[in-house]
Every structure is written in C-alpha cells, then in structure tokens.
C-alpha positions in Angstrom: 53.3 68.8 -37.1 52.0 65.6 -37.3 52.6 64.4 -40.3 56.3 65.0 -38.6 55.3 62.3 -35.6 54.3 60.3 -38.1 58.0 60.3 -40.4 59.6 60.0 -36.7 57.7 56.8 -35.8 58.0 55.2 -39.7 62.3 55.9 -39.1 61.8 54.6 -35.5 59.5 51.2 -37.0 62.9 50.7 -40.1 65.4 50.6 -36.7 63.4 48.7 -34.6 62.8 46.5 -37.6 66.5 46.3 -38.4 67.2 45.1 -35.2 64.5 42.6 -35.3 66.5 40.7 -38.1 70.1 41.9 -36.8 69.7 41.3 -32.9 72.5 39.0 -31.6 70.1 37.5 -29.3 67.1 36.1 -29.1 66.2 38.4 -26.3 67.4 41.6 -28.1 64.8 40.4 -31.2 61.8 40.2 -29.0 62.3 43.1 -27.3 63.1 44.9 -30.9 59.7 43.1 -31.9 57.3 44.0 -28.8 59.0 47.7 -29.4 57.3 47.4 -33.5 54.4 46.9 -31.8 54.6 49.6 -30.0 54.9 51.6 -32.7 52.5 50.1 -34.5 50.2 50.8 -31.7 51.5 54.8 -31.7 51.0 54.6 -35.6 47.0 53.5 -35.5 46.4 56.2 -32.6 47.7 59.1 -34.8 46.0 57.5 -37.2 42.7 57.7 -36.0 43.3 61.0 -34.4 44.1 62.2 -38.1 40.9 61.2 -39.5 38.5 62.0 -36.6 38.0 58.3 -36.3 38.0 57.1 -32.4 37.5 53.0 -33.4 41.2 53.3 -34.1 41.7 53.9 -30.2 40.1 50.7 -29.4 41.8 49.3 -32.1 45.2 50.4 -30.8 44.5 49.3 -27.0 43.3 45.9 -28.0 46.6 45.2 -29.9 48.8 46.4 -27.1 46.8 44.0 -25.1 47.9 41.7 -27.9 51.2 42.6 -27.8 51.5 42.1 -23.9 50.3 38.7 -23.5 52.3 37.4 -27.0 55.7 39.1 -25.1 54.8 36.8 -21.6 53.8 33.7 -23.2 57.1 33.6 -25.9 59.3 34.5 -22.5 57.1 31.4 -20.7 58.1 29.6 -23.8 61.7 30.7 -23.7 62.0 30.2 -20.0 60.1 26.7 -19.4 60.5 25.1 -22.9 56.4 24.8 -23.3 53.2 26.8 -22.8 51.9 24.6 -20.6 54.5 23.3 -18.2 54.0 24.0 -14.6 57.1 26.6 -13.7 59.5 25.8 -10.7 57.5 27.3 -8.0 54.5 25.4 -9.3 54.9 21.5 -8.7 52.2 19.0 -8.4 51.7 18.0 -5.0 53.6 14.1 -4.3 56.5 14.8 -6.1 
C-alpha cells in the first residue's frame, strides 16, 4: 500500500515538474515549484516511515520551513524588484 503512495507521489512530482518548465507564467512555475517541494517533503516522510527512521521527519519539516520562506522571499522579489527594498506601506520617515 505504500509503495502505491509512493508511485502516486513520483507521477504527481513528473506533472508538477512538467509544469515547472511548461508554466506560461512566472507565477504558474513557482507555484508548480513550491508544490515539488511539497512532494518532496511527502516523499522523505514516507520515507522515513518506511525504514523506521524518525530523523527523516525533522528532515522533512525543516525543508518545508525551507520551502516557505524561499516562496515569500522570490514573491518579495517578484513584487518589489529587491530583497531588501522597503515595501509601499514601509517608507522611511521624511519622505
């Protein structure tokens, strides 16, 4: 049974991976992209569950936690043209 989970999630991964390169958008791509991670996240919790091996679980959360911050900071990026830039709502006082 779950070496079924595991073929659906590997078919899933190809989609997601051939939307990655297809997407018309750059939007559609990063969302294709943070969903791979997803996957990738599913794919090291089965595996750890598979071989009785709970590191993967830590593993797995800290990448999502990855995965998170990568997806804000490339929509900053998108958004604000710079990492660093203060935003609209965020203006240095004076100006």
């Amino acid at each position: 049974m779950i070496a079924v989970a595991v073929l659906a999630i590997l078919v899933a991964t190809a989609l997601i991976v051939a939307r990655v390169l297809l997407g018309p958008t750059v939007f559609d791509r990063l969302v294709a992209a943070n969903a791979a991670g997803n996957a990738a996240i599913l794919l090291l919790a089965l595996f750890g569950f598979l071989t009785e091996r709970p590191e993967f679980l830590d593993v797995a959360l800290v990448y999502a936690l990855l995965n998170i911050i990568s997806t804000f900071a490339v929509l900053k990026f998108l958004r604000f043209g710079a990492l660093g830039s203060a935003g609209e709502d965020e203006k240095e006082p004076g100006t």
